[in-house]
N, C-alpha and C positions, 0 to 999 in steps of 0.2 A: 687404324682402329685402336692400336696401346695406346699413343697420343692422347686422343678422346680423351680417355679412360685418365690417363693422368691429367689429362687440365681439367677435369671434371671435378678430381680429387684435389688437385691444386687451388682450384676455385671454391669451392666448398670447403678447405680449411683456412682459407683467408678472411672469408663472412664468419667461420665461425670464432675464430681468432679474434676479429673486428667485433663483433658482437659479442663477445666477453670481455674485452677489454671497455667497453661501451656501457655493460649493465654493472661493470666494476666501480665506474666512476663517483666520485662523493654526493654529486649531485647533477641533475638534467639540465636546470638553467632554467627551473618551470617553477615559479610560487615564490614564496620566503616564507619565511619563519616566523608563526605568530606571536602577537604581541601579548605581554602579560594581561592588558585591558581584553583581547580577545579571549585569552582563555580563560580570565574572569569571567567574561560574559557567558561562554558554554559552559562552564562548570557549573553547572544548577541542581545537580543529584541533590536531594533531601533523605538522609542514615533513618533509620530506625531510632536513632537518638533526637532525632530533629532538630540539632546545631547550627544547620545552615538557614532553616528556616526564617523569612524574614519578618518583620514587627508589620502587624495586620491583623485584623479577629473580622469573626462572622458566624450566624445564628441561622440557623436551620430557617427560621421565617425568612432570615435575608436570602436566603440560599434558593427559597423556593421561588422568588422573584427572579433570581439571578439566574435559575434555570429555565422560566418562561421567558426572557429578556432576549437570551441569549439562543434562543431557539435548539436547545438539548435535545427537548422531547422528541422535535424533526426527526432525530436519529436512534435515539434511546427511550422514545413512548413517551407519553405522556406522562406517566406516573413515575417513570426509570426501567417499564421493561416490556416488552412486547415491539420492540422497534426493529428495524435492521442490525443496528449495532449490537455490543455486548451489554448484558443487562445490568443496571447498575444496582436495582432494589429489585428483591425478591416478591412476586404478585402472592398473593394471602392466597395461602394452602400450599406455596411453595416447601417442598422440606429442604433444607437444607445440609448440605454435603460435606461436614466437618472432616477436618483430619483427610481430605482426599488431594491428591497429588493434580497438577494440573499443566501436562506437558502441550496441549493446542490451547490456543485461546480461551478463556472461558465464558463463553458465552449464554450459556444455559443458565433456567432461572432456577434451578436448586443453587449454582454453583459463581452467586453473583459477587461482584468485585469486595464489595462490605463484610463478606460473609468469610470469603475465601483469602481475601488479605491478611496476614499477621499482622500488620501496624499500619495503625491509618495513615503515619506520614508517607506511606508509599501512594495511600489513594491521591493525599494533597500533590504529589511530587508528578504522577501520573496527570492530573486536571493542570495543573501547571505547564509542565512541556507537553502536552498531546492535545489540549481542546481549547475552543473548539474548532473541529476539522475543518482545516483549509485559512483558519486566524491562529495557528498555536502560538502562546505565547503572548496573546492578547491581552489576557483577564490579571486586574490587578489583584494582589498577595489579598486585599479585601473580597474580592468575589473567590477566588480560590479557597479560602477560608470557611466561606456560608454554601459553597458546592460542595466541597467536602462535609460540612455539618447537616446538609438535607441528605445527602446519601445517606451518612451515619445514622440522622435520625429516622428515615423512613425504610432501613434496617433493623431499627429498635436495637441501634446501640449506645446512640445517645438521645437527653429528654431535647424537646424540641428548643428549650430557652437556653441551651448550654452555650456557652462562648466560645468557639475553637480557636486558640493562636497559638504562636510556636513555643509559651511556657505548658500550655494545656493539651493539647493533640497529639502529643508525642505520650500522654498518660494514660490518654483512652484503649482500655482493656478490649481487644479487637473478640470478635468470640470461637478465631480459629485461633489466637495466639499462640498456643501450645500445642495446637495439631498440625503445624507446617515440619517441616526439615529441610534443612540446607542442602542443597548438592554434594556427591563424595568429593574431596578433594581428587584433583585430577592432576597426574605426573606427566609431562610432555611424552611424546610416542605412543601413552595407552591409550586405547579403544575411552571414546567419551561414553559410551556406554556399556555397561556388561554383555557382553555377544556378538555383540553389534562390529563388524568387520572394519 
């Protein structure tokens, strides 16, 4: 019966010996290492400054083509709101929800993307890597341009003949811009949020 009992424990410190010396190792022997061209390619974030944004414009009329074209409305209404997805333009009599914080999705029509962004280059950088669903990545820096300028404009944040490109978009005065806040800064080991275990 002691027997067992020590080759049980004999056994069991040999895996786990083996198994840390295993997860120790520099590398699996699975992938490599991407190439600078690749990580060019995924690095597509667009700042608040909109530096990275590339040479392209487009106008609220082109925009509204570009959202019939491309079958938007399928997901986000006809107009930008009343669809399944998150609503992009607020339906008339919407009030809208300044200065409010927005920890789930916001998908409500007080609380739509145009309204509740600080800077539109986040809406351009959003239509960019995310639509549309199931092509992302499709639409050229030209339609990204007049998707982003119909949103804007049927927010009534810009007039409809306005040109958005990466000298002018990154200027347009968002109407929550001074009502957002940045997250607290966060020290490794604290609670990500206050209470919260």
């Amino acid at each position: 019966m002691v027997w067992r009992k020590v080759a049980i424990v004999a056994v069991t410190a040999v895996f786990e010996l083996c198994q840390s010396a295993w997860t120790q190792t520099p590398t699996y022997g699975v992938g490599r290492a991407p190439t600078p061209e690749e990580i060019r390619a995924w690095d597509i974030a667009i700042s608040p400054t909109g530096k990275e944004l590339p040479q392209g414009h487009g106008s609220a009329k082109e925009g509204a083509a570009v959202f019939v074209s491309k079958g938007c409305g399928g997901c986000h209404g006809a107009s930008g709101s009343g669809g399944p997805a998150p609503t992009l333009v607020p339906s008339k009599g919407a009030q809208p929800a300044m200065a409010m914080t927005c920890l789930a999705p916001c998908v409500n029509d007080s609380n739509a993307m145009a309204i509740h962004s600080p800077f539109a280059t986040t809406i351009w950088d959003y239509i960019n890597r995310g639509m549309p669903l199931g092509k992302e990545g499709s639409l050229t820096p030209n339609e990204v341009y007049a998707l982003t300028a119909y949103i804007l404009y049927k927010s009534n944040v810009v007039k409809e003949d306005d040109v958005l490109d990466a000298e002018s978009l990154p200027k347009v005065k968002m109407p929550n811009r001074e009502g957002f806040a940045l997250p607290p800064t966060w020290k490794h080991g604290a609670p990500r949020l206050q209470g919260y275990p």
